[in-house]
N, C-alpha and C positions, 0 to 999 in steps of 0.2 A: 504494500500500500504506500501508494507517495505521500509527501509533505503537501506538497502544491496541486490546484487544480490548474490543469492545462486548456487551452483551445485544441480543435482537433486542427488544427491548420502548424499549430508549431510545434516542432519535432524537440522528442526532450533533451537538453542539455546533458551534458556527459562530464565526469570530473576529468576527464583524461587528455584536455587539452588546458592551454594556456594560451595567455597574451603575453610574449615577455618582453616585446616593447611599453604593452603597458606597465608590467610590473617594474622593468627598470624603472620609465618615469615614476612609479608612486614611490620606488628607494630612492632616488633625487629627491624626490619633493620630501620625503621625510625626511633627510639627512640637512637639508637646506633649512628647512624650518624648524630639526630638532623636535617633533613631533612623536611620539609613541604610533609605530603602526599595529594594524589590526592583529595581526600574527601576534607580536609583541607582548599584546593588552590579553590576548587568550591565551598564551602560556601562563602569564603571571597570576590569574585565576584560576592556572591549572597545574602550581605550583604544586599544591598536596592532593592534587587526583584531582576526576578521573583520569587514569593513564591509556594512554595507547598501547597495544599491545607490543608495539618495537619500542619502546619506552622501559627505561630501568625502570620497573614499580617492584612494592614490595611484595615479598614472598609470604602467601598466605593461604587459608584455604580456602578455596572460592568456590561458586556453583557453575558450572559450566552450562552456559545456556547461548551455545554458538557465537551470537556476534558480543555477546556480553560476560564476563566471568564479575559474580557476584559475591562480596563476601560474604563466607559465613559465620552466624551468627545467633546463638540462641533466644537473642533480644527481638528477634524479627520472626515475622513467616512471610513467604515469598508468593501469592499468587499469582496463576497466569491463566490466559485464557487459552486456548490451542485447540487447532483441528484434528479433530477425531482420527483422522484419515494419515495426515503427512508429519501432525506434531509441531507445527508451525506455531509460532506463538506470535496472539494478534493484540494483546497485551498485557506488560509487565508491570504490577505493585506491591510494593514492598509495606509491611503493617507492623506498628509498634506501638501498645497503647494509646489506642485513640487516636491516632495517626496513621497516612499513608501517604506514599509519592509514587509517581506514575512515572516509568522511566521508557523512555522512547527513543533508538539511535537514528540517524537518518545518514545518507551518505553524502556529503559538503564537497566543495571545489577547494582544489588546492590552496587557493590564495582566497583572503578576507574570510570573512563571517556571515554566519547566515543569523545567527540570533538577532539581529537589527531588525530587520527584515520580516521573519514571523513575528516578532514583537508588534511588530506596526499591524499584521495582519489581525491576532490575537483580538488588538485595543478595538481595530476597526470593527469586527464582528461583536462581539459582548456592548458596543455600543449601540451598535444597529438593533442587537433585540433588548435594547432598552437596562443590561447589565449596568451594576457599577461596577467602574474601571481608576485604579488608579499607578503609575509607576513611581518606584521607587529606589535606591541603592539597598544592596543587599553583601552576600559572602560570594554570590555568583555573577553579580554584576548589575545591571539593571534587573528590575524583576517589576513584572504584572501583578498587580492586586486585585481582586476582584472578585463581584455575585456570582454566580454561575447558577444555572438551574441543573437541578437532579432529573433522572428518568422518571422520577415522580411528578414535578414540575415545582418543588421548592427549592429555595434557593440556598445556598451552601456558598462556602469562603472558598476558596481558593489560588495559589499563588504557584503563579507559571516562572519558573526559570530557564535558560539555556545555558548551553558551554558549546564552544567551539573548540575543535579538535582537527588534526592534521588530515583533512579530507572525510571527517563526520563531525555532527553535530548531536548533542543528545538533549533532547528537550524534558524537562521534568515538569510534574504538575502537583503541589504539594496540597493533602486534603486533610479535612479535621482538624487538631488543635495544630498539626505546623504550620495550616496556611496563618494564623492569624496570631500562632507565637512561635517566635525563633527558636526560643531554646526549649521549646515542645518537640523540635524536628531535631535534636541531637544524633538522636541514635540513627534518624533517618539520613540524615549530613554524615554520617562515618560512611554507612553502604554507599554513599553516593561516591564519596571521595575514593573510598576502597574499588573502586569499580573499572574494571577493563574492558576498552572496546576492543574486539577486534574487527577493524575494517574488513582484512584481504587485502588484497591487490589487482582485483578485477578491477574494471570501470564499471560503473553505475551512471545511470541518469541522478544528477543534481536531485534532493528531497525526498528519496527512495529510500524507503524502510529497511534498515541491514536485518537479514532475517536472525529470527531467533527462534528457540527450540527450547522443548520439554529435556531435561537430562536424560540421558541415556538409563535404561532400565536396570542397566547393571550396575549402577551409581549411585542408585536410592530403592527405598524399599516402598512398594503401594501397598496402603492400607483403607480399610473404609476410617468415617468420623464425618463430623462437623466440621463445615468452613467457614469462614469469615462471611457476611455479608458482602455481595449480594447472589455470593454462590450457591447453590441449593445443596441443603446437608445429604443426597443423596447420591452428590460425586465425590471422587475418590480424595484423598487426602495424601503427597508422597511426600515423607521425612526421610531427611538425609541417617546417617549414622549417629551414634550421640555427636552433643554440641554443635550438628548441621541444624540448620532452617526448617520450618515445615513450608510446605511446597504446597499450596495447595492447584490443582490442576481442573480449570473448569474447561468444560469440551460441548 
């Protein structure tokens, strides 16, 4: 699933090209002006993660879930949604006490950032259906404040972040007590930090969901239980080994 909606008339962009007359002019322009470029300002918010997988990060144990390896942790349970059929995972939330974040990679173009850019699109839609919107500085940089409606249709807090990374972007959506308090989303802020994309090195069209996946079966154990809302307690429930995450897996 993409980030962006397209026309059928324009063919999708690919990260596997470049401008590098542009890019030199914009390292002129930055070097002349002594300006922070865009590259620059996303490392230094991604000084303590998330890492890229060609990236020294540190050695921990994580849940392998294809384009993401996620730390583990017995403060969390890991929901995801996934196809019956292939295991695809069509979305990932991470739960801790009244808390949750919604973690989404896309795959970004080499040069600049795409978080400006949904941010703008984020404010524009939540304003169109009459949401409140507000932005503000955050640990990840700008970040969206905002109503949102439920599938119910009432409204709920929420606070949208991004991070720019070396040819993906991962958008988070923080819900419950972290969208509306910081240091409600502690334990949610470590898994974030802790957390490895792996891109690849294929090309992608620009806004395209890096896929992710249910853990390998041999990796965790399925058992029946109760899931968090708003999974029905009559699907499965996969916990890692001790001190792993519980997993819960809606299909």
């Amino acid at each position: 699933m993409g980030l962006f909606g397209r026309s059928r008339d324009e063919a999708p962009a690919e990260d596997s090209g470049g401008d590098e007359v542009e890019a030199s002019e914009h390292s002129a322009l930055t070097q002349e002006t002594g300006a922070a470029s865009p590259e620059s300002n996303a490392q230094a918010l991604r000084v303590n993660g998330p890492w890229d997988a060609n990236e020294d990060y540190p050695d921990v144990p994580r849940v392998d879930l294809g384009g993401l390896l996620i730390p583990q942790s017995d403060k969390v349970r890991i929901q995801v949604q996934a196809d019956p059929s292939s295991g695809a995972v069509s979305q990932l939330t991470i739960l801790s006490e009244g808390s949750a974040v919604q973690i989404q990679p896309y795959a970004a173009p080499k040069k600049d950032g795409m978080w400006d850019e949904i941010r703008g699109q984020i404010v524009s839609s939540i304003n169109s259906s009459g949401g409140l919107v507000e932005q503000q500085e955050g640990s990840y940089g700008t970040e969206v404040r905002a109503q949102v409606a439920t599938a119910e249709g009432k409204p709920q807090p929420a606070r949208f972040c991004g991070i720019d990374g070396p040819r993906w972007f991962v958008r988070l959506v923080f819900l419950g007590k972290a969208a509306r308090d910081d240091s409600a989303a502690g334990v949610l802020d470590d898994i974030v930090r802790g957390t490895v994309v792996v891109r690849g090195d294929e090309a992608m069209p620009m806004g395209n969901s890096i896929p992710l996946r249910v853990p390998p079966t041999d990796d965790v154990q399925a058992e029946q239980g109760p899931t968090p809302a708003p999974a029905s307690s009559e699907r499965p429930t996969i916990t890692l080994p001790p001190r792993g995450p519980e997993i819960t897996e809606t299909r």
